[in-house]
DRENPAMAR-879105 format. One record per residue: residue number from 1; residue in three letters; x, y, z of N, C-alpha, C in turn. Coordinates in Angstrom, 2 decimals, padded with zeros to 5 digits. Atoms other than C-alpha are relative to their C-alpha. Example, Ala and Ser with C-alpha at 12.3 -4.5 7.8 and 13.67 -1.06 7.14 Angstrom:
BEGIN
{fiba=1 fiza=ala n.u=000.89 n.v=-001.19 n.w=000.00 ca.u=012.30 ca.v=-004.50 ca.w=007.80 c.u=000.90 c.v=001.20 c.w=000.00} $
{fiba=2 fiza=ser n.u=-000.82 n.v=-001.19 n.w=-000.06 ca.u=013.67 ca.v=-001.06 ca.w=007.14 c.u=-000.77 c.v=001.09 c.w=000.73} $
This chain:
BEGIN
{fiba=1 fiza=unk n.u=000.20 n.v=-001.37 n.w=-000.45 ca.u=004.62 ca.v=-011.78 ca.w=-018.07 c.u=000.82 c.v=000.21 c.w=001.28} $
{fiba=2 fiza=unk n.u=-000.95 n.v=-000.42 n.w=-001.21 ca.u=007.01 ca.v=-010.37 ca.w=-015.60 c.u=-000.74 c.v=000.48 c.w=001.22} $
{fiba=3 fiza=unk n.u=000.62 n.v=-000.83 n.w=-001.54 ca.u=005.93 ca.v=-009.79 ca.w=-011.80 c.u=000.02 c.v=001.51 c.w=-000.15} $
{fiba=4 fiza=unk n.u=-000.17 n.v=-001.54 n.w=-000.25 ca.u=005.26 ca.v=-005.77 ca.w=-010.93 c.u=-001.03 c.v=-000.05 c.w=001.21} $
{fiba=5 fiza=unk n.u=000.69 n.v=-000.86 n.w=-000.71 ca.u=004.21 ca.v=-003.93 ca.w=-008.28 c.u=-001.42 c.v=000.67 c.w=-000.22} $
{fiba=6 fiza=unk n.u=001.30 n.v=-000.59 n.w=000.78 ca.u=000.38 ca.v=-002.81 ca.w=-008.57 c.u=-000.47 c.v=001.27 c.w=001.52} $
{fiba=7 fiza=unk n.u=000.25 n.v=-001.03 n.w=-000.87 ca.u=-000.74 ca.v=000.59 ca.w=-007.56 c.u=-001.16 c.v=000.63 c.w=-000.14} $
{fiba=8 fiza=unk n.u=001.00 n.v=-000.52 n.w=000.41 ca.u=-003.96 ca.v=002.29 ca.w=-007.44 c.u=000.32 c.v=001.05 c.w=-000.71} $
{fiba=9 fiza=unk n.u=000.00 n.v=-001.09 n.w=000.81 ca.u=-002.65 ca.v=005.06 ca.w=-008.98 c.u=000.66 c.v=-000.22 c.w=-001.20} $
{fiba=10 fiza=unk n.u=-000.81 n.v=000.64 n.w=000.51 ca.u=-000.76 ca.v=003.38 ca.w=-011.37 c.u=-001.03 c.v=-000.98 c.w=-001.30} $
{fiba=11 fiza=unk n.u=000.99 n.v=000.69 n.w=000.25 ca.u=-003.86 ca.v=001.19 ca.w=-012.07 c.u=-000.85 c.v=000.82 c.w=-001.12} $
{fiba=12 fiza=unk n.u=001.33 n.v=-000.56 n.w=001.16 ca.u=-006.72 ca.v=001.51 ca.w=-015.30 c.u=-001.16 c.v=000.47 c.w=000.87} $
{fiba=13 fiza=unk n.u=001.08 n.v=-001.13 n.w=-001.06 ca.u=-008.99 ca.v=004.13 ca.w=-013.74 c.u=-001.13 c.v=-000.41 c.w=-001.07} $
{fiba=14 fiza=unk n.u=001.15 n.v=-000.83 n.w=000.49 ca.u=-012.83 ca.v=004.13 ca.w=-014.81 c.u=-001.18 c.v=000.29 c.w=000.58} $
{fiba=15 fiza=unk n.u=001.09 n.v=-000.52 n.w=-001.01 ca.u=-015.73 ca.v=005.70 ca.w=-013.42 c.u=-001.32 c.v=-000.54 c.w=-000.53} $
{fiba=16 fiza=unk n.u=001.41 n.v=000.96 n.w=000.22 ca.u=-019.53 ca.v=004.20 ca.w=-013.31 c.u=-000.98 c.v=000.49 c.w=000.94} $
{fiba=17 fiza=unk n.u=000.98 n.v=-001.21 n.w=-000.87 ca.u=-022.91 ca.v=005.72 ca.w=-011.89 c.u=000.53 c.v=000.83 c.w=000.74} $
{fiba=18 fiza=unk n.u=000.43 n.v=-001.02 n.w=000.20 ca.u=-023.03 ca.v=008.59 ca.w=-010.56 c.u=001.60 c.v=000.51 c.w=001.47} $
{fiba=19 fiza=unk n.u=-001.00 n.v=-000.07 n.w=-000.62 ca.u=-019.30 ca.v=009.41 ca.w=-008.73 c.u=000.59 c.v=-001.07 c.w=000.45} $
{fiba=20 fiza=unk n.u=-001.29 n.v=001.36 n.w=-000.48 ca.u=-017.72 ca.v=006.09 ca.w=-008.46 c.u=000.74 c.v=-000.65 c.w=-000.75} $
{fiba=21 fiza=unk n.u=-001.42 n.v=-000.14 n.w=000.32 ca.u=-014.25 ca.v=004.99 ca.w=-009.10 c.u=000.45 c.v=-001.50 c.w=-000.18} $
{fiba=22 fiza=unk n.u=-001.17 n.v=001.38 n.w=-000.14 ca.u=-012.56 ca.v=001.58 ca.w=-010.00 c.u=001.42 c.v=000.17 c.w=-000.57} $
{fiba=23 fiza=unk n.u=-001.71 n.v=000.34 n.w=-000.01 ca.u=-009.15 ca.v=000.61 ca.w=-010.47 c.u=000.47 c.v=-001.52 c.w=-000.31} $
{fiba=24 fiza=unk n.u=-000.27 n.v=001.19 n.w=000.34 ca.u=-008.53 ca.v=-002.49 ca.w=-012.20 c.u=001.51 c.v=-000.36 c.w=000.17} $
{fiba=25 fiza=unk n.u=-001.10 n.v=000.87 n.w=-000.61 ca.u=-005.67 ca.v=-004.46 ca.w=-010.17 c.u=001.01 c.v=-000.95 c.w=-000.41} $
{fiba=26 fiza=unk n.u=-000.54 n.v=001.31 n.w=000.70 ca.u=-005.56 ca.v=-007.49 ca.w=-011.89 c.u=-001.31 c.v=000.02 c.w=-001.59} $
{fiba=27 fiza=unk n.u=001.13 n.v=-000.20 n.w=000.88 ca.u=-007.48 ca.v=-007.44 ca.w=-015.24 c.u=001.11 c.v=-001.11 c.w=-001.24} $
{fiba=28 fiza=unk n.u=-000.23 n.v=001.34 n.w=000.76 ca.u=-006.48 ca.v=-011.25 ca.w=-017.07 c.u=-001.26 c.v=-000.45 c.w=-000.57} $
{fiba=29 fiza=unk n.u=001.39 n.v=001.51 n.w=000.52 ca.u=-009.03 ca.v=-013.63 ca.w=-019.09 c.u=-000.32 c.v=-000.56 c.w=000.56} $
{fiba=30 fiza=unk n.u=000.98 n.v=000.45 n.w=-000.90 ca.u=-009.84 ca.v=-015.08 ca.w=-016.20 c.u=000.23 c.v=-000.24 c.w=001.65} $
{fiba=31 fiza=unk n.u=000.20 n.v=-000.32 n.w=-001.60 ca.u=-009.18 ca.v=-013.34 ca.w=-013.26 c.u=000.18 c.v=001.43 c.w=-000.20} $
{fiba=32 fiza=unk n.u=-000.45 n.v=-001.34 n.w=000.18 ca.u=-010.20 ca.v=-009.86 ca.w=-012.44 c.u=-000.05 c.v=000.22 c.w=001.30} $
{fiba=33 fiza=unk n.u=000.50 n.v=000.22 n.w=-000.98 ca.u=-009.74 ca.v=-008.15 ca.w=-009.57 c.u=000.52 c.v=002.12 c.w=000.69} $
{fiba=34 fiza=unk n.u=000.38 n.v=-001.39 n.w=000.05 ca.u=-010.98 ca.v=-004.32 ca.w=-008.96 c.u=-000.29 c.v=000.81 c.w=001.58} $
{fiba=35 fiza=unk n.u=000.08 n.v=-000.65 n.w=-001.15 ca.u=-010.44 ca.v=-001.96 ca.w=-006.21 c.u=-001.34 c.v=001.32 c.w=-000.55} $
{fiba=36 fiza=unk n.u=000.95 n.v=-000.95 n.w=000.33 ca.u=-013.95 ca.v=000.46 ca.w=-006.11 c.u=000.19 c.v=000.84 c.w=001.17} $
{fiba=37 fiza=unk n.u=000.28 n.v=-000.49 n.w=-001.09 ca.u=-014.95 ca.v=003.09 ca.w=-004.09 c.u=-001.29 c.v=000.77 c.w=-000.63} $
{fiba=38 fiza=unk n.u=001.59 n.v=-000.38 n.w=-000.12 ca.u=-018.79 ca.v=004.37 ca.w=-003.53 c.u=-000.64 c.v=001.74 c.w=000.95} $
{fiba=39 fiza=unk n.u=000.70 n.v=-000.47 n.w=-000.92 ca.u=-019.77 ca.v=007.62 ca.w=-002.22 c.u=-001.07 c.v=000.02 c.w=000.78} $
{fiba=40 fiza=unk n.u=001.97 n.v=000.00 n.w=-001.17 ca.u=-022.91 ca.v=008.30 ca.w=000.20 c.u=-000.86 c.v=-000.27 c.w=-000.79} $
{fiba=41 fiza=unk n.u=001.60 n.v=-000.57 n.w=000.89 ca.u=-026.03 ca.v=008.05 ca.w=-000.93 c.u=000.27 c.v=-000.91 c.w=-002.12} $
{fiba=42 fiza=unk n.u=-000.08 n.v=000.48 n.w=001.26 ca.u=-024.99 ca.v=005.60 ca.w=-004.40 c.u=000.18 c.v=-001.23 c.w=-000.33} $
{fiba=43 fiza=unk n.u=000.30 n.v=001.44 n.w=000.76 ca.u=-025.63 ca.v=002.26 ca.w=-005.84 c.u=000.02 c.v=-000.09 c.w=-001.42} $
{fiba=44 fiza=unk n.u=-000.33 n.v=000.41 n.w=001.25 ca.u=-025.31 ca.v=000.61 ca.w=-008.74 c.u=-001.38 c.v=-000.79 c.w=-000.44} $
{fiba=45 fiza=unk n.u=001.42 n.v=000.99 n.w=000.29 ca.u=-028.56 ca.v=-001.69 ca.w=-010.56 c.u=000.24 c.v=-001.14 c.w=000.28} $
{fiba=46 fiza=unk n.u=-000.02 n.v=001.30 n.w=000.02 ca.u=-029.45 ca.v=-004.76 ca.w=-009.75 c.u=000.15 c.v=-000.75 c.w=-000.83} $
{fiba=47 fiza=unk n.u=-000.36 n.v=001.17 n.w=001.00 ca.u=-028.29 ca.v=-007.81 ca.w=-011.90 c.u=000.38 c.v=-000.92 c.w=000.47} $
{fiba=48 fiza=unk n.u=-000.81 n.v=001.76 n.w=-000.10 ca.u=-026.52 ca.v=-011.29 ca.w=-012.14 c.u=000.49 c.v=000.21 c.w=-000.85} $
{fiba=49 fiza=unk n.u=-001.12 n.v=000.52 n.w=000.84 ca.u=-023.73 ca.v=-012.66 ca.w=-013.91 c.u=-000.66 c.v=-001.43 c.w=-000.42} $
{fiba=50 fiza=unk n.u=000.61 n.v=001.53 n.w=000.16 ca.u=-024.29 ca.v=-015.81 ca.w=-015.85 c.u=001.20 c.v=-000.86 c.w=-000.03} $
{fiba=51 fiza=unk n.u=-000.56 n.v=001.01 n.w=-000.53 ca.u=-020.70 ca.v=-017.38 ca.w=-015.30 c.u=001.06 c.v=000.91 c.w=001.03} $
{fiba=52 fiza=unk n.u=-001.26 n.v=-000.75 n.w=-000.35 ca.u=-018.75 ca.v=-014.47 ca.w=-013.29 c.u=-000.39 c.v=-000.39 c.w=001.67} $
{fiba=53 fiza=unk n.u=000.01 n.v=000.49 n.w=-001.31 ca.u=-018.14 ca.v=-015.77 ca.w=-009.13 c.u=000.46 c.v=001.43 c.w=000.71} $
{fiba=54 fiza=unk n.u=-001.10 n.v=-001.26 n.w=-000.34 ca.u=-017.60 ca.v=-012.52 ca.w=-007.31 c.u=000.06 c.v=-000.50 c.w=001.45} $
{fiba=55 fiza=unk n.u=-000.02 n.v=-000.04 n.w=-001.50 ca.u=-016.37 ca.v=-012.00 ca.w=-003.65 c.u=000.30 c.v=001.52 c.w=-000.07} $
{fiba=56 fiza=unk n.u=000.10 n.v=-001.30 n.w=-000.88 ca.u=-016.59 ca.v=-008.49 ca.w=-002.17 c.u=000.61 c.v=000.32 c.w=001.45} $
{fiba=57 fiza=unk n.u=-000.89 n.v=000.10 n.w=-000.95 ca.u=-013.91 ca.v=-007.32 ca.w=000.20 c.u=-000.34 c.v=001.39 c.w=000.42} $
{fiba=58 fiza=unk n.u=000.31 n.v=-001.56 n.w=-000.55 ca.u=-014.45 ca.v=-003.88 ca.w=002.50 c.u=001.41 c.v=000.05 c.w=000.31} $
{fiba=59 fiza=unk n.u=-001.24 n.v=-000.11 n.w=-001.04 ca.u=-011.10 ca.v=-002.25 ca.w=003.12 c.u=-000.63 c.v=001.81 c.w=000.75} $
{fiba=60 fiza=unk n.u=000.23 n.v=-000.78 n.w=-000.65 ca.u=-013.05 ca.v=000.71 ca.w=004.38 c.u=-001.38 c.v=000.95 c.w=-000.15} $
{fiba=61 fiza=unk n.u=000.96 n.v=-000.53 n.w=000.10 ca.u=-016.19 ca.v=002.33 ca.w=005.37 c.u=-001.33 c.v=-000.97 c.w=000.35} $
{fiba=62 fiza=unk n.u=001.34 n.v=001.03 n.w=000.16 ca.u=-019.85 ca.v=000.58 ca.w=005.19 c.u=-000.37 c.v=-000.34 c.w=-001.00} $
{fiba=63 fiza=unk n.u=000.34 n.v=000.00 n.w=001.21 ca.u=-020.73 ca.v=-001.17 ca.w=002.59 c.u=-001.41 c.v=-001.06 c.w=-000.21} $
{fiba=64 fiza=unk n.u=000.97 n.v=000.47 n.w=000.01 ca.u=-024.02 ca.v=-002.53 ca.w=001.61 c.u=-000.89 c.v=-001.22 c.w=-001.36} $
{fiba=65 fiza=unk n.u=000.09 n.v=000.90 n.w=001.31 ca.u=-025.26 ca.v=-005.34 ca.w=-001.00 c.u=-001.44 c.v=-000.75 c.w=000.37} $
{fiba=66 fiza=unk n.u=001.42 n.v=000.98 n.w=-000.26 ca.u=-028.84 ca.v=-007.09 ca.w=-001.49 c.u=000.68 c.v=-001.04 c.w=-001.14} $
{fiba=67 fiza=unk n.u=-000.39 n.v=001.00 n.w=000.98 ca.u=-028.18 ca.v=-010.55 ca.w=-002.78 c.u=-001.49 c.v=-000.90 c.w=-000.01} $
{fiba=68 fiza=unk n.u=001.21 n.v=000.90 n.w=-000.25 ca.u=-031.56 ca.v=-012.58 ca.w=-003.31 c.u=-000.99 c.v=000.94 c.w=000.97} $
{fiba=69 fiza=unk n.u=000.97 n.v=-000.86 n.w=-000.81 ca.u=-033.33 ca.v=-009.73 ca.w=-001.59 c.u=000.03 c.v=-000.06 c.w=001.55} $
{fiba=70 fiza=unk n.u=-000.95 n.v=000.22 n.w=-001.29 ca.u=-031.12 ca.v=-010.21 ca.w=001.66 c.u=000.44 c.v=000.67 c.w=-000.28} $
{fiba=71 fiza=unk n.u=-000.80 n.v=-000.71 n.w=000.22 ca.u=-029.63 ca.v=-007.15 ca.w=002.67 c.u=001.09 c.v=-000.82 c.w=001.18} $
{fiba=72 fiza=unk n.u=-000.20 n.v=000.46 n.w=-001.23 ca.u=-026.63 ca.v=-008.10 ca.w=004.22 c.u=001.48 c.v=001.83 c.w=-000.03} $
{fiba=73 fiza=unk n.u=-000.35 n.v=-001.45 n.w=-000.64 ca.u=-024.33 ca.v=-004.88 ca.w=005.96 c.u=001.56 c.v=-000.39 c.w=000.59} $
{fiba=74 fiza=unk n.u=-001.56 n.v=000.33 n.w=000.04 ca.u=-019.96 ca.v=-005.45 ca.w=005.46 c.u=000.64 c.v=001.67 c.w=000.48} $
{fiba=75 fiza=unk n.u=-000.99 n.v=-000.83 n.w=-000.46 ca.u=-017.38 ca.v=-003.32 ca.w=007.61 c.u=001.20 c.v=-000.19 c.w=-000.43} $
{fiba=76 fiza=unk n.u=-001.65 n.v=000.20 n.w=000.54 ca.u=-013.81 ca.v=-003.28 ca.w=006.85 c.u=000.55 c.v=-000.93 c.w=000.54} $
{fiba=77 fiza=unk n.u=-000.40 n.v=001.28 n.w=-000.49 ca.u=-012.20 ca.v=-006.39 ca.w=007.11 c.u=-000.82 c.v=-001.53 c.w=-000.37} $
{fiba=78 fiza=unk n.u=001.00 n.v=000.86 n.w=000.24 ca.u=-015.24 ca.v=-008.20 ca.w=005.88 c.u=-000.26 c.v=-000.49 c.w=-001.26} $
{fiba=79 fiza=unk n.u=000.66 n.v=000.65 n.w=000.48 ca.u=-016.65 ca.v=-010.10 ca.w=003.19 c.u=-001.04 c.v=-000.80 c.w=-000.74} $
{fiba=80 fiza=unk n.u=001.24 n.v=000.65 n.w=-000.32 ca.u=-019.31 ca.v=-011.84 ca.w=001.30 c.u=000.40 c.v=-000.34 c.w=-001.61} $
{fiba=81 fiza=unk n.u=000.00 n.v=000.62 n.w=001.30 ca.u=-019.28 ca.v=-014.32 ca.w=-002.13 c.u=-001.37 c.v=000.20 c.w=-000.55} $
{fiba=82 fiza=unk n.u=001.06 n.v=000.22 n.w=000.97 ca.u=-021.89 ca.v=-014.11 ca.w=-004.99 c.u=000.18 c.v=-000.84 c.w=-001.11} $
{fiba=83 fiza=unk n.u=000.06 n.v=001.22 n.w=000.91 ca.u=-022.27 ca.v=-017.40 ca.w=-006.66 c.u=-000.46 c.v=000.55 c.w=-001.54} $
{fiba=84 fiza=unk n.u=000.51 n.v=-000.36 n.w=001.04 ca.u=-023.13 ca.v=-016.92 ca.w=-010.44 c.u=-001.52 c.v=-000.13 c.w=000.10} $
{fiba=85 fiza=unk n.u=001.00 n.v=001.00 n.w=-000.27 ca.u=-026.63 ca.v=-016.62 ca.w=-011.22 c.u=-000.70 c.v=000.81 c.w=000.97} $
{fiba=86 fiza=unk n.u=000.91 n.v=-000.67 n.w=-000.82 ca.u=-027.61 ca.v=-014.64 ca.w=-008.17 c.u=000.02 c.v=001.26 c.w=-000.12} $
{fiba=87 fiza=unk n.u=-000.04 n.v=-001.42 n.w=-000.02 ca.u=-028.91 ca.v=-010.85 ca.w=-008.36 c.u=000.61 c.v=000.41 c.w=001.35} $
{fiba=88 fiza=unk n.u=-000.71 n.v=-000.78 n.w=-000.85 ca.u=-027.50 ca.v=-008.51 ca.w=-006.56 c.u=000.05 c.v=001.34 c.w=000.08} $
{fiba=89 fiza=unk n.u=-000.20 n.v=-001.29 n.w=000.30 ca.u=-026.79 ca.v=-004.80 ca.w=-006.26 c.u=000.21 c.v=000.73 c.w=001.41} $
{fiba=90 fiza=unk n.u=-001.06 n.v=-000.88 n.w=-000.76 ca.u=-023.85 ca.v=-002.70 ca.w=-004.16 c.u=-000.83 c.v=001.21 c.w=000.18} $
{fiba=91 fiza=unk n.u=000.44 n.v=-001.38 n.w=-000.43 ca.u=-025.11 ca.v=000.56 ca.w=-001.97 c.u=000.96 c.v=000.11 c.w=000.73} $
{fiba=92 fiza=unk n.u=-000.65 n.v=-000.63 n.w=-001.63 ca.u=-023.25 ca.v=002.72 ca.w=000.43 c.u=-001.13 c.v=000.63 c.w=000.54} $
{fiba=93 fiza=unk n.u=001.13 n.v=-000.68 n.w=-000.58 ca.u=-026.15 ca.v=003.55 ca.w=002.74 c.u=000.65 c.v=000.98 c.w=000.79} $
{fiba=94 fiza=unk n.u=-000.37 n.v=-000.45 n.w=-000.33 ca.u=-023.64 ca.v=005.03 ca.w=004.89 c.u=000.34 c.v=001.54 c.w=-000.22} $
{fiba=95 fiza=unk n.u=-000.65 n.v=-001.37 n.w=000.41 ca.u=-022.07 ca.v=008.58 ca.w=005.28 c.u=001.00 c.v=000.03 c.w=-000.22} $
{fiba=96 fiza=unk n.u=-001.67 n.v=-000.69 n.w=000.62 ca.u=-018.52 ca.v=008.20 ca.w=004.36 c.u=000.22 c.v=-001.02 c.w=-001.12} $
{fiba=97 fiza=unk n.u=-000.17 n.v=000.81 n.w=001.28 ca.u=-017.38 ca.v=007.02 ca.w=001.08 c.u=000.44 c.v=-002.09 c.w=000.16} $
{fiba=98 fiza=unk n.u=-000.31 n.v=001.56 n.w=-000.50 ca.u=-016.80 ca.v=003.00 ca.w=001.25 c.u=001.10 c.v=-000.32 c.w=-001.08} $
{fiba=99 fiza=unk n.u=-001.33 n.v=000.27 n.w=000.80 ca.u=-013.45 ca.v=001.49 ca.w=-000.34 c.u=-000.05 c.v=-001.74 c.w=-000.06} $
{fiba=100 fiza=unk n.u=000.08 n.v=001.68 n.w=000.51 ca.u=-013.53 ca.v=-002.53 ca.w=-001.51 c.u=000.15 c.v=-000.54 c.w=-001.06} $
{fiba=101 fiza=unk n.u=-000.23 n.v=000.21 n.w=000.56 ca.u=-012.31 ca.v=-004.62 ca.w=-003.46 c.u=-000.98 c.v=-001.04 c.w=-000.85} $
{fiba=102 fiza=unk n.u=000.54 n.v=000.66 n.w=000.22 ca.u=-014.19 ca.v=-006.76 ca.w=-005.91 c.u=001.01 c.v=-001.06 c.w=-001.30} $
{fiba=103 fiza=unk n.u=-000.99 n.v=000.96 n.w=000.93 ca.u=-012.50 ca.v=-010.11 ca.w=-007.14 c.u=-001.05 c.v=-001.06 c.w=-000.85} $
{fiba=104 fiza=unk n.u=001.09 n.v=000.71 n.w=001.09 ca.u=-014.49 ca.v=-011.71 ca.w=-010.38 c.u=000.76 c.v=-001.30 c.w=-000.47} $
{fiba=105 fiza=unk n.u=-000.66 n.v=001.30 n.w=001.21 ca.u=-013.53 ca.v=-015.28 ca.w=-012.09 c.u=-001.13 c.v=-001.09 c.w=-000.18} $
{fiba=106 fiza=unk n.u=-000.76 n.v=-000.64 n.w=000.81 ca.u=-013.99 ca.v=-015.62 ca.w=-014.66 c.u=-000.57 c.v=001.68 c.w=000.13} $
{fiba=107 fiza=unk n.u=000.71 n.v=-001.10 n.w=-000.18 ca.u=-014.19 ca.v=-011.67 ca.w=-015.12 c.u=-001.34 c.v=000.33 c.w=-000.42} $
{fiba=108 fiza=unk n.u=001.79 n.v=-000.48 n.w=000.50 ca.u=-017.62 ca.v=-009.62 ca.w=-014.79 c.u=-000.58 c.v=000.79 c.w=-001.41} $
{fiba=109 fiza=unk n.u=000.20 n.v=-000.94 n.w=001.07 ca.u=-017.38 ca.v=-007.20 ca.w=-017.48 c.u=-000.46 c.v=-000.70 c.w=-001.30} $
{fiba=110 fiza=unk n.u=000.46 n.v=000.44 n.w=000.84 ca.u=-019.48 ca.v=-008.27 ca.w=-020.18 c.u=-000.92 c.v=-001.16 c.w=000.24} $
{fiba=111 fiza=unk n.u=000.82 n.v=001.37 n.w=-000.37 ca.u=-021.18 ca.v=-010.77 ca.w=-018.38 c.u=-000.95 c.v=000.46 c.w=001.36} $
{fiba=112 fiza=unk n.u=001.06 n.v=-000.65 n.w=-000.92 ca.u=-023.79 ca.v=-008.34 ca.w=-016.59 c.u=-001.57 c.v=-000.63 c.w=-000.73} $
{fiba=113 fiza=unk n.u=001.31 n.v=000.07 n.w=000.31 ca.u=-027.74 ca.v=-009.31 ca.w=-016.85 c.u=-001.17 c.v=000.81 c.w=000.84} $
{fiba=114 fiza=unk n.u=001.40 n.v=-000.41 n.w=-001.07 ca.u=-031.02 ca.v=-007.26 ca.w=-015.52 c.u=-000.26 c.v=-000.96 c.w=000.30} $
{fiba=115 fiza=unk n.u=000.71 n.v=000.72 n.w=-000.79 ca.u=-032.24 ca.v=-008.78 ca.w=-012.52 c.u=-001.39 c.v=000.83 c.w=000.32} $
């Protein structure tokens, strides 16, 4: 496969609860890796993966995640891994939309469970 340039706009757009946006980056068999963004006031359900490793990158805004019923509270520039296996579930508690990237391997899609 030949190198390219990757662009969000450029990128496989699809949308998921209730006004939010991904952008699949990198989307291989076993590496994905998805730029989101979250308005105010919106989360996603809690679950686990049963073999997908994510890490969660902020490139802007507040962004919010309970992992094991630990909230923990990422600014831009920040951070945080979810081992397989552990629930979880993304909020923006904040007031301005939040922008981050989420990198899965192997990918998440299809490998969601209620927590």
């Amino acid at each position: 496969m030949p190198n390219k340039i990757i662009h969000r706009d450029s990128a496989e757009h699809y949308q998921w609860g209730t006004g939010c946006d991904g952008w699949h980056l990198v989307k291989a068999p076993d590496l994905s890796v998805i730029e989101e963004s979250m308005p105010p006031g919106t989360s996603e359900f809690r679950h686990s993966h049963s073999r997908a490793r994510q890490f969660f990158y902020v490139l802007e805004g507040e962004f919010t995640i309970e992992v094991d019923h630990q909230l923990f509270t990422l600014r831009a520039g920040e951070g945080l891994e979810i081992a397989p296996g552990q629930p979880h579930q993304a909020m923006n508690r904040g007031s301005i939309p939040v922008r981050f990237l989420v990198t899965s391997q192997p990918p998440s899609h299809g490998d969601r469970m209620p927590a």
